[in-house]
C-alpha positions as CSV (number, residue, x, y, z in Angstrom):
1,X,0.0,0.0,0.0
2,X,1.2,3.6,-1.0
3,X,2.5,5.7,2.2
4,X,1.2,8.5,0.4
5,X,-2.1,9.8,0.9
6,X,-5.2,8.0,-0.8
7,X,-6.8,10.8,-3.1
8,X,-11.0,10.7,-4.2
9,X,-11.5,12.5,-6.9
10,X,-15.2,13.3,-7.6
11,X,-16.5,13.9,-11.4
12,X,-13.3,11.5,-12.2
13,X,-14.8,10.0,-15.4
14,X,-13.8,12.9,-17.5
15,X,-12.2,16.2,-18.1
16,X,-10.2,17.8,-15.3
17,X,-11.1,14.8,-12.8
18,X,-9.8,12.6,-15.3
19,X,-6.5,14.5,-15.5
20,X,-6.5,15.2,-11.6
21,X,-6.3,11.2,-11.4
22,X,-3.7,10.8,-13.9
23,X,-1.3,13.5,-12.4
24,X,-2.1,12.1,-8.9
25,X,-1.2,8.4,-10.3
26,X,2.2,9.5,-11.7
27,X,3.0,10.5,-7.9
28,X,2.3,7.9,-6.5
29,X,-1.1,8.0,-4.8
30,X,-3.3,5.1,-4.9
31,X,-7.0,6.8,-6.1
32,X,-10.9,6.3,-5.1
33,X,-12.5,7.6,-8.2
34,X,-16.0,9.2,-8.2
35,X,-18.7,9.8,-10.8
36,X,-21.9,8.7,-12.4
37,X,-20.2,6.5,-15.5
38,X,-19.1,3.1,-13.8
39,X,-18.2,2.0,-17.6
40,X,-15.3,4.9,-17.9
41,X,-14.2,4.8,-14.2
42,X,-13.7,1.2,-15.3
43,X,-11.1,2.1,-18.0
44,X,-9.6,4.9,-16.8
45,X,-8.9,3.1,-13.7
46,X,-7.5,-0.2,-15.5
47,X,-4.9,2.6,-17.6
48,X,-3.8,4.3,-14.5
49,X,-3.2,0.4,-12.6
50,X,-1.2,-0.9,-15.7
51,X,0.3,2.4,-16.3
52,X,1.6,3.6,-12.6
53,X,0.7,0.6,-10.8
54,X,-1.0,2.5,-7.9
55,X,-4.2,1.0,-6.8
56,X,-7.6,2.4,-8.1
57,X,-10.9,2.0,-6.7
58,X,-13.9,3.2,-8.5
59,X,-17.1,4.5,-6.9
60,X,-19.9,5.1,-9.1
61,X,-22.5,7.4,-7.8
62,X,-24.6,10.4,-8.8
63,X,-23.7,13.0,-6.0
64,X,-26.9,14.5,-6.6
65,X,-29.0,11.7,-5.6
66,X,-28.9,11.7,-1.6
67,X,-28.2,8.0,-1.2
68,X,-24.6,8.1,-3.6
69,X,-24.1,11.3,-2.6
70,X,-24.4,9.9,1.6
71,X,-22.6,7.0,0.4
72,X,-19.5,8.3,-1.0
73,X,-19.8,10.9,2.4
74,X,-19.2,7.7,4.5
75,X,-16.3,6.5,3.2
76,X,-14.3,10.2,3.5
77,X,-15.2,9.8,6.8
78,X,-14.4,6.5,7.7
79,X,-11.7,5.3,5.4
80,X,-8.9,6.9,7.1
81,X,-6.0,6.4,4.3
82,X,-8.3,9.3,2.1
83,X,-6.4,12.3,2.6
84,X,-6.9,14.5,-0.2
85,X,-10.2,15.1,-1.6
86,X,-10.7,16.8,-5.1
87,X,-14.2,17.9,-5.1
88,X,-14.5,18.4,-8.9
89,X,-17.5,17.0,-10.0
90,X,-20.4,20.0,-11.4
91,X,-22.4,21.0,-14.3
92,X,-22.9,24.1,-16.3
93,X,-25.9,25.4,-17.6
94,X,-26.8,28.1,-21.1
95,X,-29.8,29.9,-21.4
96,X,-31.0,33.1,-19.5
97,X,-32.2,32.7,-15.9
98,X,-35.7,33.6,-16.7
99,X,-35.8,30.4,-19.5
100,X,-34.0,28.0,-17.0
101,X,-36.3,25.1,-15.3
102,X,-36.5,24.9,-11.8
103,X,-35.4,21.3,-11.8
104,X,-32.4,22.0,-13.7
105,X,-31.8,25.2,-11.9
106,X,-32.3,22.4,-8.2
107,X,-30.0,19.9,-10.1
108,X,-27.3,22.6,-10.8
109,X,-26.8,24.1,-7.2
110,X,-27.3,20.5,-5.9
111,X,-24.3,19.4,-7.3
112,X,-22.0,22.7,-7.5
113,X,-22.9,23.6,-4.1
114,X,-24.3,21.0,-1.9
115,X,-22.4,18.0,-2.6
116,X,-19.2,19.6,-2.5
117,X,-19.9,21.3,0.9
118,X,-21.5,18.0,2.1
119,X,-18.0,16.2,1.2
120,X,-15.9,18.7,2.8
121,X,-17.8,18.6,5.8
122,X,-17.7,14.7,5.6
123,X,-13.8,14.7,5.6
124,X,-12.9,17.9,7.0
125,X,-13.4,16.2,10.8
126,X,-11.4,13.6,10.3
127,X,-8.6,15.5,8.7
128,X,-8.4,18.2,11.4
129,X,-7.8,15.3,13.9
130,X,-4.9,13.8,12.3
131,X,-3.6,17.4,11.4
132,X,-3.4,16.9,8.0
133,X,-4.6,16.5,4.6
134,X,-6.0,18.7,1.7
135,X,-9.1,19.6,0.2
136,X,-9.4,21.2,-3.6
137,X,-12.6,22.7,-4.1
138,X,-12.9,23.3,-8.0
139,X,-14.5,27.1,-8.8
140,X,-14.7,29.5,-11.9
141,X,-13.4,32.5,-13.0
142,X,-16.6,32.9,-13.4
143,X,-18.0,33.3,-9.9
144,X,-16.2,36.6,-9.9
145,X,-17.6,38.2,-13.1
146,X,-21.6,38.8,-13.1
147,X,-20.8,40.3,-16.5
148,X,-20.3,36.9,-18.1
149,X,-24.0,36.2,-17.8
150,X,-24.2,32.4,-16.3
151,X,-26.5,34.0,-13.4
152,X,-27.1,30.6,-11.6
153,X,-23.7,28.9,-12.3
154,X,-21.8,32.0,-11.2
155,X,-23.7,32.3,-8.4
156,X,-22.7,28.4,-7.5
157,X,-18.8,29.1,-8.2
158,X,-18.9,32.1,-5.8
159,X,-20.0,30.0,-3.3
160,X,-17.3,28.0,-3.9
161,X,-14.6,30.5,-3.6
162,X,-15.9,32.0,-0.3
163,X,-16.5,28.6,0.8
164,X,-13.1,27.7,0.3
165,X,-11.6,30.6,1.6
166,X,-13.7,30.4,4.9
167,X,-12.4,26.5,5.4
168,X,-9.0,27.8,5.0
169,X,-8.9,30.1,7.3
170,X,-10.5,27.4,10.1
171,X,-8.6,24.7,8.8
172,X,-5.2,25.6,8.2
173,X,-4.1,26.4,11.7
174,X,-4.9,22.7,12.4
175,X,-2.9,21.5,9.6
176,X,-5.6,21.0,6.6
177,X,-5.0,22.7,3.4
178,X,-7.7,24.0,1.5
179,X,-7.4,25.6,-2.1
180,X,-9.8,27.0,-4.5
181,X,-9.3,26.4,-8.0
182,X,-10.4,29.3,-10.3
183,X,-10.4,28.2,-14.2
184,X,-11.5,30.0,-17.1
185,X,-12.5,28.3,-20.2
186,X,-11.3,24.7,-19.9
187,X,-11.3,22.0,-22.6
188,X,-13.9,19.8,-21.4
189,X,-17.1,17.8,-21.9
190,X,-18.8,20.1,-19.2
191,X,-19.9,22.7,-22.6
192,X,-21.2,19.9,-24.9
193,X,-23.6,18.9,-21.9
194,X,-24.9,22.1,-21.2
195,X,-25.4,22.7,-24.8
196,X,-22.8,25.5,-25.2
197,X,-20.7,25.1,-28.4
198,X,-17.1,25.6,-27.4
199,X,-16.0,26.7,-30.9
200,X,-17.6,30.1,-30.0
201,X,-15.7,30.8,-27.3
202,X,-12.7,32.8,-28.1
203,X,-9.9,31.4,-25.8
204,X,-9.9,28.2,-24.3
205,X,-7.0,26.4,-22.0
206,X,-6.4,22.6,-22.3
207,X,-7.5,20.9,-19.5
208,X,-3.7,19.3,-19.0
209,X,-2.4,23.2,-18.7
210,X,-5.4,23.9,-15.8
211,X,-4.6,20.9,-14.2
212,X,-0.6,21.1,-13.9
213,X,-0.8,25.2,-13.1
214,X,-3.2,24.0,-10.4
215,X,-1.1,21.2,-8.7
216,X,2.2,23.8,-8.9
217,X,-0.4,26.2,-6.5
218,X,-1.4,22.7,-4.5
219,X,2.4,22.2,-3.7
220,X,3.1,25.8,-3.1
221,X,0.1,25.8,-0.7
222,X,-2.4,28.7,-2.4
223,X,-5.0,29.1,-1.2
224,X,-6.3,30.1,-4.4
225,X,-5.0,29.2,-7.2
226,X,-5.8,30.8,-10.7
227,X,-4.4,30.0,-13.6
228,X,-5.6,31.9,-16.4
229,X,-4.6,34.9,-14.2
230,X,-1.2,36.2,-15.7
231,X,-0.9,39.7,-13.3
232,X,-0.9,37.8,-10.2
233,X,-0.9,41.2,-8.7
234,X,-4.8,41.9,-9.6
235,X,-5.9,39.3,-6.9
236,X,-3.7,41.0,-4.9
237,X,-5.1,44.1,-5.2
238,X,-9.0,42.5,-4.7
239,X,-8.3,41.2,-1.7
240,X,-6.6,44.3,-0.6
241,X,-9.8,46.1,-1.6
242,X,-12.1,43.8,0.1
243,X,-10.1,44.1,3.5
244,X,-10.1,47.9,3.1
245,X,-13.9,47.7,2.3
246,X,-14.5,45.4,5.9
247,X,-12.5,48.0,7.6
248,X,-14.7,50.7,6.8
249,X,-18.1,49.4,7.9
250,X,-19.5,50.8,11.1
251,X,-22.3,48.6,12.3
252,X,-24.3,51.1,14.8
253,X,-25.6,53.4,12.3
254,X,-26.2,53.4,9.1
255,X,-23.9,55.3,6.4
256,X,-24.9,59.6,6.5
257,X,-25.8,58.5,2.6
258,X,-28.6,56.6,3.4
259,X,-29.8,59.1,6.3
260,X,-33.1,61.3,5.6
């Protein structure tokens, strides 16, 4: 058995999970593998045994169905070689908000939102204990820019970003790292399945380049980690802008703007 870490990896079957478990392989880490698709699990996992010889265990389940999703939630917390979780698995959405269904609208936040927290919070106890151990919450660009016009998706990303960032800061004085990944346009299957034709999008990374610029900000410990972002500094400057902003509200009254 591996002395490194066990890694899950959730939406595993394709795209960025897909590459997650193949860079994760070529370290060394033996792999639970999560998504809906038992048939590709199957193959990718067979490739990454006869190619790395790390052992691979798939998990088929749809995380948003409660019973997979409280399923793959037992074994983070009770399969104590799991160390890293890579909470990837999500889905996109085109349209407007006003032509969106509710029940794809429910499906979309159940996934982007509530599975992923669910699984943190499943490992996140156990991980804190042994002082320890990472979690990689994928996000969007996207989640910072309203402009772009994916309302609901968005929406689900920026959750994940404060999300991440509010783990972090609980987490990592007991030895847990948590990072936020923040792609852009990625190479993947997630645009075919939410109809969007990725020939019309001007600039697109492949997912190989996300993946490795996000495992150089894993080992350098970001906590978050953008890699379409080539002025570092901008981030910098938000997050200088947003403490500034904090410092500056006065909770007893409200601004002399707003006064009659």
């Amino acid at each position: 058995m591996s002395q490194l870490p066990t890694v899950l990896i959730t939406g595993a079957s394709s795209g960025i999970g897909t590459v997650y478990a193949e860079r994760f392989a070529r370290r060394g880490h033996d792999l639970v593998l999560v998504a809906r698709d038992k048939t590709r699990l199957e193959t990718l996992a067979a490739r990454l045994r006869q190619d790395t010889g790390v052992a691979v265990e798939v998990l088929p389940a749809d995380l948003t169905q409660r019973s997979d999703l409280a399923a793959v939630e037992a074994r983070l917390r009770d399969d104590a070689r799991i160390g890293i979780l890579i909470n990837n698995a999500g889905i996109a959405q085109s349209g407007g908000f006003t032509v969106q269904s509710a029940d794809s609208i429910d499906q979309l936040v159940t996934l982007n939102t509530l599975a992923l927290t669910r699984l943190a919070a499943a490992i996140a106890p156990r991980l804190a204990t042994a002082g320890e151990g990472a979690i990689v919450n994928i996000g969007s660009v996207v989640g910072l820019a309203p402009e772009l016009g994916m309302t609901v998706y968005g929406a689900t990303k920026a959750f994940v970003l404060f999300l991440s960032q509010g783990l972090s800061l609980e987490l990592s004085p007991k030895g847990v790292y948590v990072q936020a990944v923040l792609p852009a346009a990625t190479r993947t299957e997630i645009w075919e399945r939410a109809g969007i034709d990725i020939n019309t999008l001007p600039e697109v990374m492949d997912v190989g380049e996300l993946v490795d610029a996000a495992l150089v900000g894993f080992d350098r410990r970001e906590p978050v980690t953008i890699p379409p972002l080539h002025v570092a500094e901008r981030w910098d400057t938000l997050e200088a802008s947003r403490q500034g902003l904090l410092s500056d509200l006065r909770q007893a009254q409200a601004a002399e703007r707003y006064r009659a």
